[in-house]
N, C-alpha and C positions, 0 to 999 in steps of 0.2 A: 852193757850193750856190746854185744860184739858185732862180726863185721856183717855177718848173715841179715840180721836184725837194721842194721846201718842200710845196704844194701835195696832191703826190703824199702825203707821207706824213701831210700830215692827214687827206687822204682814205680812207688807208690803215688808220689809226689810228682814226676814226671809224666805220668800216666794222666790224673787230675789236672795237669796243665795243660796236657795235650787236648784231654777232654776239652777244656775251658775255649781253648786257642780255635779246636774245630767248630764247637758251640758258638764264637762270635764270628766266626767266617761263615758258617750257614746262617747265622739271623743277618748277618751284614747281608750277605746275597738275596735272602728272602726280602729283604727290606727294599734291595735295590729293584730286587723283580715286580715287588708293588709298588715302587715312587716308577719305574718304566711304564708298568701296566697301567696307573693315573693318569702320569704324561702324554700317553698316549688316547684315552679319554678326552683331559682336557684341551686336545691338539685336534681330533676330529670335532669335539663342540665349538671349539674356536672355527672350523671349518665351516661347521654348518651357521654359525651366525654372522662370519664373512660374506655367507650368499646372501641370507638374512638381510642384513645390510646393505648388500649389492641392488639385491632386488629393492630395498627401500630406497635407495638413494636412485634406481631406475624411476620407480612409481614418483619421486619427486619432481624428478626432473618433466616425468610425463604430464602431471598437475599442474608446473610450469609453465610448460607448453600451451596445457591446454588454456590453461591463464590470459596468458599471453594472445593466446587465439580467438578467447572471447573478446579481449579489450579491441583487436582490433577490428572484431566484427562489429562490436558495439561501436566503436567510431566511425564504421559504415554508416551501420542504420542511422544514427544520430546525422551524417552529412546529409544521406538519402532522407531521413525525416525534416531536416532544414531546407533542401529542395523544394520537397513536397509545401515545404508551408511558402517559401516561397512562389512558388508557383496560385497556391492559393489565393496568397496576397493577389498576385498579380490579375487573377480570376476577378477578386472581390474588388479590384479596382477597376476591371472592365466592365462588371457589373454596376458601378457606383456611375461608370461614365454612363453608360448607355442609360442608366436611369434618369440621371439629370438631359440626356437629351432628347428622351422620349418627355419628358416633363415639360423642355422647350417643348415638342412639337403640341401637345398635348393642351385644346385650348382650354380642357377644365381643370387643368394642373391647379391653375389659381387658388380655386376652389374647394380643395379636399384641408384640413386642417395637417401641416405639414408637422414630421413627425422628428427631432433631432438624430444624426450618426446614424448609429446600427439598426436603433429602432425602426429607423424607416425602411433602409434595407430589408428588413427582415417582414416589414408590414407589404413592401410592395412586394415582396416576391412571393408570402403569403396572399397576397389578392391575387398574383397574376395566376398562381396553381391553383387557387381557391377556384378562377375563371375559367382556366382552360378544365378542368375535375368537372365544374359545372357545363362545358359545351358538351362533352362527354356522357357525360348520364342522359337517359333519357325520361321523357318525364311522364308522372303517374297520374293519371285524371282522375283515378280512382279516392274517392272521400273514404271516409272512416265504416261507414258500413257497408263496403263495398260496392255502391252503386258510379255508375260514370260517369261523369258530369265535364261536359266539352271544355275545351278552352281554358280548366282549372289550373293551377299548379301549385305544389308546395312548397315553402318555403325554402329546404333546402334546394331545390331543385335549380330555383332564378338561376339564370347566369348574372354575374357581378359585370 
């Protein structure tokens, strides 16, 4: 081997390395150029489900709210429906008086077969509509085959 030949393959061999040496400097920078171009990817979808998020964690809050807004409407209504029965109460206990004192005044109170609590509430204030419905109508002297007949009346008609 002489020197020419010697020469030869260090220049050969340096050449090969250099190749190698630029060959890993361009895949290193391509590599780096697509882990940047990913990053950045993964950095606006990180963005977009930050909002994602934001907005969920708004609509929570707003559910909440609204939560929150029923309960206290329902504690409304539930006071104002306790009112109202109260009020009721107090209705069906001026009704229970004035019964019992039309009953004093009333001299055939005696007489009707009395009726226990609510039933009777409910039977007298069924007769006294039953009465007033019956002053109201007027009455039909008419019979069944349509002819007049004076002074008649039907049954539903009576007043009680």
């Amino acid at each position: 081997m002489d020197t020419g030949q010697l020469v030869l393959i260090i220049v050969i061999a340096v050449v090969v390395i250099a190749a190698v040496v630029i060959a890993v400097v361009v895949g290193r920078r391509k590599k780096a150029e697509v882990n940047r171009h990913r990053a950045e990817e993964l950095r606006e979808k990180a963005a977009e489900e930050a909002i994602g998020a934001h907005q969920a964690k708004a609509e929570s809050a707003q559910a909440e709210a609204n939560a929150l807004q029923a309960e206290v409407e329902a504690n409304r209504l539930r006071k104002e429906a306790e009112r109202h029965s109260e009020k009721a109460d107090e209705a069906r206990g001026r009704v229970e008086e004035h019964l019992r004192h039309a009953d004093k005044l009333d001299p055939n109170a005696n007489d009707r077969d009395p009726s226990n609590g609510s039933d009777r509430l409910d039977e007298s204030t069924t007769d006294r509509t039953d009465a007033a419905e019956g002053e109201r109508l007027t009455r039909d002297r008419s019979d069944r085959n349509g002819s007049v007949r004076e002074g008649s009346t039907r049954d539903g008609d009576r007043n009680l």
